[in-house]
BAVEX-347550 format. One record per residue: z, y, x of N, C-alpha, C in turn; residue in three letters. Coordinates in pm, 1 decimal, m for minus. Layout:
<atoms>
     n.c3     n.c2     n.c1    ca.c3    ca.c2    ca.c1     c.c3     c.c2     c.c1 resn
        Z        Y        X        Z        Y        X        Z        Y        X  ALA
...
</atoms>
This chain:
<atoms>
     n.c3     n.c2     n.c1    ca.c3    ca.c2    ca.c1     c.c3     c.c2     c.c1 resn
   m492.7   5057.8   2885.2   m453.9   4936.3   2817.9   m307.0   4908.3   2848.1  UNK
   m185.4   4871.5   2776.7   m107.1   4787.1   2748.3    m35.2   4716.3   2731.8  UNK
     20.7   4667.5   2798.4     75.8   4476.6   2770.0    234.1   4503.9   2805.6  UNK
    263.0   4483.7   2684.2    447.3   4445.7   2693.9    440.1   4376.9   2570.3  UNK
    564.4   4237.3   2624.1    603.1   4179.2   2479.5    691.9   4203.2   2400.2  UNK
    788.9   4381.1   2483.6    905.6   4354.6   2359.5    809.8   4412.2   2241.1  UNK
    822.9   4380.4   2155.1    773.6   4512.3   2019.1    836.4   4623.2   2046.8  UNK
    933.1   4654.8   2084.8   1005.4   4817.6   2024.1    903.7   4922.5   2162.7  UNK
    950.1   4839.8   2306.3    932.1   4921.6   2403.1    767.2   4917.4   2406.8  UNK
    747.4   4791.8   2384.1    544.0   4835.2   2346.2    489.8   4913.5   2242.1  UNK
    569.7   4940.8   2122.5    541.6   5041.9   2017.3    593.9   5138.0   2076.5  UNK
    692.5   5202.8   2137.6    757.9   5328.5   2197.8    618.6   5348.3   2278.3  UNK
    575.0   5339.6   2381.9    549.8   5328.4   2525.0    384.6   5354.9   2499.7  UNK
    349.5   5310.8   2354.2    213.0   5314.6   2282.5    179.8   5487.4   2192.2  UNK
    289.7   5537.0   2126.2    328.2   5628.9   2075.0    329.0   5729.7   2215.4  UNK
    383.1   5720.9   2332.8    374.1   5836.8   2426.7    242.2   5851.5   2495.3  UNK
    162.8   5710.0   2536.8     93.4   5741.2   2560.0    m51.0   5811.4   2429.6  UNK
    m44.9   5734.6   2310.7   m150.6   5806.8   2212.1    m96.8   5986.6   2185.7  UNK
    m26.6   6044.9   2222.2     35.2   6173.9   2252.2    m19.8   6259.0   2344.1  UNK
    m76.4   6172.2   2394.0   m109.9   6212.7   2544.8   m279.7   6294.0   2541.9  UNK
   m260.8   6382.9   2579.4   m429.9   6453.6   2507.0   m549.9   6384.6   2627.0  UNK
   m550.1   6388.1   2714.5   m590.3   6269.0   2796.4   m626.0   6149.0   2893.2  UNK
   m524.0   6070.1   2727.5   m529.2   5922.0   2764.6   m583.2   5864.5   2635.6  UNK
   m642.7   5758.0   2675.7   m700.8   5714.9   2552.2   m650.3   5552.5   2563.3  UNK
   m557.9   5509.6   2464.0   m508.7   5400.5   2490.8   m593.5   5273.1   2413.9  UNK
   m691.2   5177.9   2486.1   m784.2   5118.8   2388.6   m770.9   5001.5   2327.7  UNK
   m627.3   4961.6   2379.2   m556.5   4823.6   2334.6   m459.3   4800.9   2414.2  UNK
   m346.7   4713.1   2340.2   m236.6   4684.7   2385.3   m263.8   4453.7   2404.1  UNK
   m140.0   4449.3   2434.5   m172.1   4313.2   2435.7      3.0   4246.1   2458.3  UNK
     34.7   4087.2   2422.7    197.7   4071.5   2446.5    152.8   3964.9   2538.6  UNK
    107.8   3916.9   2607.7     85.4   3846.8   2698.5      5.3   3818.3   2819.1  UNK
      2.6   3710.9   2910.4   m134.7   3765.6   3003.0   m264.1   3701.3   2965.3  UNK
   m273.5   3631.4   2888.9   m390.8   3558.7   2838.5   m463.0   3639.3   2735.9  UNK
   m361.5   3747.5   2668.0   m404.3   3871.6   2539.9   m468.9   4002.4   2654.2  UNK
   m386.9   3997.2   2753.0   m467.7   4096.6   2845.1   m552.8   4122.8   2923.5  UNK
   m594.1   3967.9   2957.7   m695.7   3923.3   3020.6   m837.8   3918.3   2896.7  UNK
   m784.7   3886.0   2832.1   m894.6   3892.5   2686.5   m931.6   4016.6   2671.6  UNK
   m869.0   4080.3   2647.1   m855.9   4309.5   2635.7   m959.9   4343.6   2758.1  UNK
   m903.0   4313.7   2855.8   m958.3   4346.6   2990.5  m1097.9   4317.3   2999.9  UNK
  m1136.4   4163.3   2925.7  m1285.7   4095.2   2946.7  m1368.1   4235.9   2838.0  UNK
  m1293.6   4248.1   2743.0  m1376.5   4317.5   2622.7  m1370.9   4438.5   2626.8  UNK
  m1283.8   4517.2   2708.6  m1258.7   4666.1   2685.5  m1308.1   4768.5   2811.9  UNK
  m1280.1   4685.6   2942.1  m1291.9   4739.2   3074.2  m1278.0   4841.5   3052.2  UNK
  m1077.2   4873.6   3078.3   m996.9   4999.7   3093.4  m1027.5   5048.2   3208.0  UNK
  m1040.4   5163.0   3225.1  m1001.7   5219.0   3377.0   m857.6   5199.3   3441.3  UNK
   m719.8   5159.8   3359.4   m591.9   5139.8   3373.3   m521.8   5059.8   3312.5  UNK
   m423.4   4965.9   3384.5   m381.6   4863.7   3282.6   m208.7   4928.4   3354.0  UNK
   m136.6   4922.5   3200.0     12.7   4957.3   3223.8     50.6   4824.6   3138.1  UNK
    140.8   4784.5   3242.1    184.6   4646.5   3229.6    327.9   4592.7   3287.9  UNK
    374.6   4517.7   3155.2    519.9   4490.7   3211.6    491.2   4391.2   3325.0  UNK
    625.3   4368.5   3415.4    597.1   4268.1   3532.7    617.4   4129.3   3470.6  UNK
    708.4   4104.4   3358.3    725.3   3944.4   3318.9    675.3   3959.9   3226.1  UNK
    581.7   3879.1   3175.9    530.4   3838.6   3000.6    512.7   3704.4   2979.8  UNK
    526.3   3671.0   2858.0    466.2   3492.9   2837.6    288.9   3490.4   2973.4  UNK
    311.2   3344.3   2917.2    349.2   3220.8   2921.3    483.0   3172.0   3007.7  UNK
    500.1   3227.3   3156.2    601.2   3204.8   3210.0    708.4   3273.9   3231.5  UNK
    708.3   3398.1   3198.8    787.0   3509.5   3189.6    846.7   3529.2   3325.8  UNK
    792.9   3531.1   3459.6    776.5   3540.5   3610.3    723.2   3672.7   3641.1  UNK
    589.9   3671.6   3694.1    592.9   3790.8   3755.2    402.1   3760.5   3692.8  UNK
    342.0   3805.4   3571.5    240.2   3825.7   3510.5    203.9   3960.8   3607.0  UNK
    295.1   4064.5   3577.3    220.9   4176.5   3567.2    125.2   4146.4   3729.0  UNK
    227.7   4097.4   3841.1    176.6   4113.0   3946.9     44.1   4020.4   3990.3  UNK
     51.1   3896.7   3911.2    m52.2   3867.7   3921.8   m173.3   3873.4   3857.7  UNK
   m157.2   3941.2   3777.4   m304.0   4045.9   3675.8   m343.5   4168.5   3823.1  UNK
   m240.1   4255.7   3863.4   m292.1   4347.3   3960.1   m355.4   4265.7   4025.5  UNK
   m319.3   4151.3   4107.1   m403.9   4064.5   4190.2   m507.6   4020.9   4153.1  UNK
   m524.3   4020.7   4047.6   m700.6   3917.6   4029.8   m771.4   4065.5   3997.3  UNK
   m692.4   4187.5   3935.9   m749.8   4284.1   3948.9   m853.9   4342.5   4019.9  UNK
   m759.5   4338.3   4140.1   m799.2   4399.4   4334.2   m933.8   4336.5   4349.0  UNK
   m903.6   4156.2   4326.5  m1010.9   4131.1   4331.3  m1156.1   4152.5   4280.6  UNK
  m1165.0   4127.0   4128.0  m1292.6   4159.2   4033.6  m1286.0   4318.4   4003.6  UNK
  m1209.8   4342.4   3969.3  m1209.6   4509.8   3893.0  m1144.1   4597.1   4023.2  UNK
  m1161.2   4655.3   4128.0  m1097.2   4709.7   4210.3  m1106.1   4863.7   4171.9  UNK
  m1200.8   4887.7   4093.6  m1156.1   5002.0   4052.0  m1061.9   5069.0   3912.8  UNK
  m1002.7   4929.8   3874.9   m917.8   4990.1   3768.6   m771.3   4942.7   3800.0  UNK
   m694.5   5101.3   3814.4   m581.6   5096.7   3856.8   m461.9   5011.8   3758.8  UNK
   m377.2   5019.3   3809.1   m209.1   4918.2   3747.1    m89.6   4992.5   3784.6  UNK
    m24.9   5001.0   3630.1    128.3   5043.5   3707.3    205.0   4942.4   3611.4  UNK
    268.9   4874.3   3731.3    356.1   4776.4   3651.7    500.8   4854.6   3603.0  UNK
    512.5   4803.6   3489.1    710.3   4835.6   3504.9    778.3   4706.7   3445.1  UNK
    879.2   4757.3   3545.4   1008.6   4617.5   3591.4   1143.5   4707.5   3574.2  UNK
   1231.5   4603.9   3522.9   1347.2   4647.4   3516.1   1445.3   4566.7   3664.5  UNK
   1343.2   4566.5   3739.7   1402.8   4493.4   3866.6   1339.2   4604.4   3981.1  UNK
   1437.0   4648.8   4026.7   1382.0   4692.2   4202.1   1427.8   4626.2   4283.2  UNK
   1308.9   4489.7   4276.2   1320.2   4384.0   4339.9   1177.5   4391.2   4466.9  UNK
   1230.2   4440.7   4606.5   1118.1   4459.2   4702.4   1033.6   4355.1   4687.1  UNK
   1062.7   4192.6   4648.2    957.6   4120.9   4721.6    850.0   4188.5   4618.8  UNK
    879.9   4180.3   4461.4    791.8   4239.3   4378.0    698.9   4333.5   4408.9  UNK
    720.1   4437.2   4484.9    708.1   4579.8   4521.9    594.2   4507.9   4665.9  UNK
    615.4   4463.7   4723.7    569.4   4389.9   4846.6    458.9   4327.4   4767.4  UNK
    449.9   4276.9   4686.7    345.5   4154.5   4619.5    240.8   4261.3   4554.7  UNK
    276.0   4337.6   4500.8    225.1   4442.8   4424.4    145.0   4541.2   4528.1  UNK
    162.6   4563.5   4622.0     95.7   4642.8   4704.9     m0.1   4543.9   4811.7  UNK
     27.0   4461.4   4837.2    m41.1   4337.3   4886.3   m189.2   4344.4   4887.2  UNK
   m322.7   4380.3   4981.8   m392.3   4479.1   4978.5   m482.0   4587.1   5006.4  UNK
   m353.7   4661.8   5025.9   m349.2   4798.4   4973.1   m246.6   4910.0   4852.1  UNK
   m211.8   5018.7   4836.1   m133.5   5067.7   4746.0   m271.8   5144.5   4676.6  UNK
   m332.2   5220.6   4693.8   m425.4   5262.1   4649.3   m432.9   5237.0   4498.8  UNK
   m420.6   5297.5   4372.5   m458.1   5266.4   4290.9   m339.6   5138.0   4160.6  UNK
   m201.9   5204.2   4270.6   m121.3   5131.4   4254.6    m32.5   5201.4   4164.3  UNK
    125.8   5137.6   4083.1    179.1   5175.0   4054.2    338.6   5089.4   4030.3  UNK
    442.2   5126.0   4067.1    569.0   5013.1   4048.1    667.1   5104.3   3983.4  UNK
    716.4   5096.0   3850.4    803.6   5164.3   3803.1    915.7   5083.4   3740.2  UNK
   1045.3   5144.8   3726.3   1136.4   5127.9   3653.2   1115.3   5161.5   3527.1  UNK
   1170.7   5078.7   3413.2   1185.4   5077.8   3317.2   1227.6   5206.4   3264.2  UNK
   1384.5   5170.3   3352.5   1442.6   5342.4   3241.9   1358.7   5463.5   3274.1  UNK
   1272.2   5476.8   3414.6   1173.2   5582.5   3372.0   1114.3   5608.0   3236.2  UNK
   1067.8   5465.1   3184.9    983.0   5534.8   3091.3   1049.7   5617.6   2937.8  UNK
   1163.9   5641.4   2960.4   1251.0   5738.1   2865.8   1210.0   5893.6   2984.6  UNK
   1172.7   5896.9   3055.9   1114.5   6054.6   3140.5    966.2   6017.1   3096.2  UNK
    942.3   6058.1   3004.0    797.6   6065.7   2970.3    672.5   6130.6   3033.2  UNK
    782.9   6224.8   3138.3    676.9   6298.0   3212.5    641.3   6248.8   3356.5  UNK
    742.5   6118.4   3361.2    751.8   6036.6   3487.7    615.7   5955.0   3483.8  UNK
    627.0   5927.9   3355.3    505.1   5778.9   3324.2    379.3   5823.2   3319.4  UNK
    372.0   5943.9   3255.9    262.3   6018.0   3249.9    160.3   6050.0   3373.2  UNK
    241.2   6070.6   3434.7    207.5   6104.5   3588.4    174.5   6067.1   3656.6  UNK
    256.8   5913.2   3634.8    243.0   5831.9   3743.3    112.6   5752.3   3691.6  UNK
     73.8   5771.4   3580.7    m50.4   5721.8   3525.8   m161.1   5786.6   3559.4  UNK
   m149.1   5900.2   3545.6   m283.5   6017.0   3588.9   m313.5   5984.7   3782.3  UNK
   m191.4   5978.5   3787.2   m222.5   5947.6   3983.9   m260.0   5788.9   3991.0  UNK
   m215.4   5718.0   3961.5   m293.9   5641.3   3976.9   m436.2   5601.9   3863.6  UNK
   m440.7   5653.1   3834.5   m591.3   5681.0   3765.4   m690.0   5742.3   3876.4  UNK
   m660.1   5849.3   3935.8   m687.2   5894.9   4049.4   m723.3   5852.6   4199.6  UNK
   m666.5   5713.0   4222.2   m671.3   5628.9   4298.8   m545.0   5621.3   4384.8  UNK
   m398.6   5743.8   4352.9   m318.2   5738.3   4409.7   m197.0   5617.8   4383.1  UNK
    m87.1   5642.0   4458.6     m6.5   5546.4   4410.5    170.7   5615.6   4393.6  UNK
    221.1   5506.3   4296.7    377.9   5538.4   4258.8    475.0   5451.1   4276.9  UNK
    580.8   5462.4   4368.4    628.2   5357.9   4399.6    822.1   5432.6   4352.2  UNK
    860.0   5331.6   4261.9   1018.4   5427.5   4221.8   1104.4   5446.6   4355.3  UNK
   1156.1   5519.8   4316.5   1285.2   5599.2   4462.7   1363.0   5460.7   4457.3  UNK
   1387.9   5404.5   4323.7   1509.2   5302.8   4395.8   1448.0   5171.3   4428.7  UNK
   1294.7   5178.7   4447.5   1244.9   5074.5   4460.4   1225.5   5027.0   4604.8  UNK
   1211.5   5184.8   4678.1   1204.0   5200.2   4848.6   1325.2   5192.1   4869.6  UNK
   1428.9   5258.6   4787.9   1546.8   5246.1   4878.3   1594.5   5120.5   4887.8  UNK
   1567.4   5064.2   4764.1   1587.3   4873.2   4795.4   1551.7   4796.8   4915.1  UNK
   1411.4   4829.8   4926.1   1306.1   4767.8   5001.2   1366.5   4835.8   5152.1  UNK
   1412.5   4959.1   5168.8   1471.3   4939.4   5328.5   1583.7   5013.8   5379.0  UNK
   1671.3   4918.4   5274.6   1838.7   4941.2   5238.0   1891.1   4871.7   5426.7  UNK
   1786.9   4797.3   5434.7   1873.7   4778.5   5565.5   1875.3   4817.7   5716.9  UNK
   1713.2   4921.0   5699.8   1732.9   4967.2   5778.7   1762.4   5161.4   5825.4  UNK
   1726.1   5191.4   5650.7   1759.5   5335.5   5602.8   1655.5   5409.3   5690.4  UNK
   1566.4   5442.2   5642.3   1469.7   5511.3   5794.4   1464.8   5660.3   5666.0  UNK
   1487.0   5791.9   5738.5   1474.5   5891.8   5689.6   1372.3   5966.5   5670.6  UNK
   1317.6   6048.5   5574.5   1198.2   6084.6   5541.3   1168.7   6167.3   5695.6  UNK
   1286.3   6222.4   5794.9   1261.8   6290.8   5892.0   1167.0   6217.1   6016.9  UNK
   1211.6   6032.1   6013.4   1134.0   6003.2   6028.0   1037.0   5983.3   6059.4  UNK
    943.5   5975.0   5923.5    782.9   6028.2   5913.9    716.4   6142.4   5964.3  UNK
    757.5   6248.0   6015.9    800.0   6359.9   6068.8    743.6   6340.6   6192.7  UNK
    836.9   6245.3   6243.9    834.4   6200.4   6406.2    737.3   6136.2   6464.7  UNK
    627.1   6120.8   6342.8    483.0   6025.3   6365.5    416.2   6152.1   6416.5  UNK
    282.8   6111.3   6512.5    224.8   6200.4   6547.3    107.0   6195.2   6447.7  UNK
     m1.1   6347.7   6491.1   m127.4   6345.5   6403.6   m189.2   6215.8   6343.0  UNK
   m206.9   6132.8   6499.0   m315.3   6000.6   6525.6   m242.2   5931.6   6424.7  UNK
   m105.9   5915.1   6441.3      0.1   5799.3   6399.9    m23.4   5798.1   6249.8  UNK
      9.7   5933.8   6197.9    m33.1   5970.4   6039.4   m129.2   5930.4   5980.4  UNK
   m255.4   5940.0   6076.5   m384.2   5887.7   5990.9   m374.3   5774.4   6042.5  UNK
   m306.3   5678.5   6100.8   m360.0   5566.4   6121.4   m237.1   5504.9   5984.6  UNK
   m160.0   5562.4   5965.6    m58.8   5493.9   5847.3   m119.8   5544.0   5711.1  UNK
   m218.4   5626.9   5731.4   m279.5   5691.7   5580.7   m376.0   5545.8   5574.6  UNK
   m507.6   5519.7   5723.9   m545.0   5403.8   5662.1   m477.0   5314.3   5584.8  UNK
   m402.7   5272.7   5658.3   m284.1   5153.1   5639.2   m251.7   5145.8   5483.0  UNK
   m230.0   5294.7   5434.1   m198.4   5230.1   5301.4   m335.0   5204.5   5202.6  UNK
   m426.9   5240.2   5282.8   m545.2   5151.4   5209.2   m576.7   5007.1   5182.8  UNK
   m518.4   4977.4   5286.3   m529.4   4845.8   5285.9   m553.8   4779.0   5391.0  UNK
   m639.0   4880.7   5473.5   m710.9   4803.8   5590.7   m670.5   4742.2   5702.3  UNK
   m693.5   4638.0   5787.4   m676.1   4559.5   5859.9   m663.0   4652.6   5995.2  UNK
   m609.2   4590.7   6114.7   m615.8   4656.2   6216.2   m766.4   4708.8   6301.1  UNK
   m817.1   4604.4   6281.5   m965.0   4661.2   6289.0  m1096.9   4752.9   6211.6  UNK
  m1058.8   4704.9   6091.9  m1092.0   4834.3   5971.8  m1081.9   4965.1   6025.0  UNK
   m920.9   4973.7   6044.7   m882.4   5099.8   6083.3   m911.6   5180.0   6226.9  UNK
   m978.6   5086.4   6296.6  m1064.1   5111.2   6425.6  m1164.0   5190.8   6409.1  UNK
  m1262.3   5122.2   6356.9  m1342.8   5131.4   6253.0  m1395.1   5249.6   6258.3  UNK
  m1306.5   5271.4   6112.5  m1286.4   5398.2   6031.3  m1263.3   5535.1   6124.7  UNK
  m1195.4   5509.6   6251.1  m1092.5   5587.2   6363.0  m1174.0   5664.2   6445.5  UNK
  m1314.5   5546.3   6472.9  m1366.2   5516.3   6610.9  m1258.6   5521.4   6714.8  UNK
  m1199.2   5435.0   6704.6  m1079.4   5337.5   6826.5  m1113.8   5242.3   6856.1  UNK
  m1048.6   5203.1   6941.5  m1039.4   5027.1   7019.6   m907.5   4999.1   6914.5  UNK
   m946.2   4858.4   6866.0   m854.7   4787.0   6768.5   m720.9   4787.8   6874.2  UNK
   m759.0   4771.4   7010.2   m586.6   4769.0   7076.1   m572.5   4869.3   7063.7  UNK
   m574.5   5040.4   7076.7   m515.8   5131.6   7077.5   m480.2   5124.0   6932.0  UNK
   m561.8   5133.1   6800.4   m482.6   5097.7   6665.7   m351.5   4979.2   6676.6  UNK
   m371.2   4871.0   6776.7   m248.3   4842.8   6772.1   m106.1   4891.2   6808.7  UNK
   m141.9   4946.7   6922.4    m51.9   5038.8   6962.2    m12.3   5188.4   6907.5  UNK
    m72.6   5218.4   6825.6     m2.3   5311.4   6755.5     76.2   5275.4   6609.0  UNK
     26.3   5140.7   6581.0    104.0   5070.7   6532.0    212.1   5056.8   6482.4  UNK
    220.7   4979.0   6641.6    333.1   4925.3   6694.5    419.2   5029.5   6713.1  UNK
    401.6   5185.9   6772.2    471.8   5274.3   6757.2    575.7   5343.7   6619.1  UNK
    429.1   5335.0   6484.7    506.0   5358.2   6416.3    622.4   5268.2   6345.0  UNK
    568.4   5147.4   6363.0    704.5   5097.9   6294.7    835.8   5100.5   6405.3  UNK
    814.4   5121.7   6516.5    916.8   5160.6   6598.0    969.0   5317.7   6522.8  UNK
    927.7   5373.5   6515.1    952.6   5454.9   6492.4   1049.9   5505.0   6381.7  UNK
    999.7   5417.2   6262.5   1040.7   5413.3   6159.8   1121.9   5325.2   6125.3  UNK
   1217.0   5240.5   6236.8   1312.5   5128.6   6210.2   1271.2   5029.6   6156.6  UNK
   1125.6   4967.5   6210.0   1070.2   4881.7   6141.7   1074.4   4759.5   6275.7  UNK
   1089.9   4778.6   6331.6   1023.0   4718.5   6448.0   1047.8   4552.4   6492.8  UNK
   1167.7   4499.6   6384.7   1189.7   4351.9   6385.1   1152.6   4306.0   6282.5  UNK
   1077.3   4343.5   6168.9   1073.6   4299.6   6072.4    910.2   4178.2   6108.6  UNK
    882.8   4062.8   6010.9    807.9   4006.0   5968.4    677.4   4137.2   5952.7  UNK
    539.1   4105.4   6040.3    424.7   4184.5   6034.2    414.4   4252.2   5895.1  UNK
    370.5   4177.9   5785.1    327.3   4229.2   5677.8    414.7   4281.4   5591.3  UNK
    510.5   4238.6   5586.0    630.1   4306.3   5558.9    654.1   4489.1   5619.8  UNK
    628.6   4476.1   5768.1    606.9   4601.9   5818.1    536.0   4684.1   5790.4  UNK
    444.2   4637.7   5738.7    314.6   4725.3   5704.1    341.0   4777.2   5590.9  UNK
    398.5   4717.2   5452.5    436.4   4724.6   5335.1    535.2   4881.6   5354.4  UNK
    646.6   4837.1   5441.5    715.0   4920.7   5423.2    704.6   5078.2   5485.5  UNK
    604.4   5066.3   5608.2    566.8   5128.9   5649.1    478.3   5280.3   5539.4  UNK
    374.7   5177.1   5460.3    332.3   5229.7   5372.0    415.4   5302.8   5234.8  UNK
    519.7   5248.7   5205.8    623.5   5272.6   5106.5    685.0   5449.6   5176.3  UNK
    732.6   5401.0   5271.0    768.6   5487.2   5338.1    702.8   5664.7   5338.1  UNK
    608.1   5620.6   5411.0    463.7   5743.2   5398.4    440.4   5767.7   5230.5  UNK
    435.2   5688.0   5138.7    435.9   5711.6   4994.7    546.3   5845.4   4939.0  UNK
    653.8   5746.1   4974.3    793.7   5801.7   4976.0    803.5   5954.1   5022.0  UNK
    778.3   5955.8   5154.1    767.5   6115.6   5224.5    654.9   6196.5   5143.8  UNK
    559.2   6173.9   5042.9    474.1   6259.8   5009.4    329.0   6257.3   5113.4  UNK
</atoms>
């Protein structure tokens, strides 16, 4: 499914995907009240969606992914924005990334960008644009080498992480003591030049990061 209000780039963007041998595009929509309607009647497996649309022309797309997560958690979103604006990117993964998607606009002239990034997150994976991370941690520049520097434990405990899960989830899931998940944590965002930032914020980027590295 859909939803952009320009006409040209929602007729363009409609044309690549009906091209597409398979995707099956089952409606479009120019607003969030037209997509929420689509959504009640169609139940897409994927909604591609600009980030501003009427009524307020703010941030729709992100809050459709959100009520998404909630009722429909299994049908993925890739928003596109002509902003690589982190808090966006932050709001959008809010969560979990799982099943996610944040793109730039001028991607969608790389047709094989959008494509892709549609099939993976169809998949349950996620797409987050290069200049969207580099925005998001322009200030502290952490290098894909980095991620590197995480150990085995550290890796899977940041693979939970971009699921979504809580520090105890990821215990859990681990069989750990929620303090040792904290402390490896706490390592990686040390690790990764994270280590003054606001918690959830850390986690965000943390996850971006690990996205980022592959």
């Amino acid at each position: 499914m859909l939803a952009e209000d320009n006409t040209l780039l929602r007729e363009g963007i409609a044309r690549l995907l009906e091209r597409a041998d398979d995707i099956d595009l089952v409606g479009t929509a120019v607003d969030r009240p037209s997509l929420e309607a689509l959504i009640e009647a169609e139940s897409p497996d994927l909604v591609v969606t600009d980030i501003r649309m009427p009524p307020t022309g703010t941030d729709e797309g992100i809050q459709i992914a959100a009520a998404l997560r909630a009722s429909r958690p299994q049908v993925g979103v890739v928003v596109l924005s002509q902003y690589a604006e982190p808090a966006y990117a932050l709001a959008l993964l809010d969560g979990g990334s799982e099943g996610r998607a944040y793109l730039l606009k001028e991607r969608v002239s790389e047709v094989d960008d959008l494509l892709a990034a549609i099939r993976t997150v169809a998949e349950g994976g996620s797409v987050i644009d290069s200049k969207v991370v580099e925005s998001l941690v322009s200030t502290k520049t952490p290098k894909t080498s980095d991620i590197d520097r995480l150990t085995p434990r550290e890796r899977e405990i940041l693979s939970e992480m971009a699921q979504g899960k809580s520090n105890a989830a990821i215990a859990a899931a681990l069989v750990l003591s929620t303090r040792a998940v904290e402390k490896h944590t706490n390592s990686i965002f040390s690790k990764l030049g994270l280590s003054e930032e606001i918690d959830v914020n850390r986690r965000v980027k943390a996850v971006l990061l690990y996205l980022a590295a592959g």
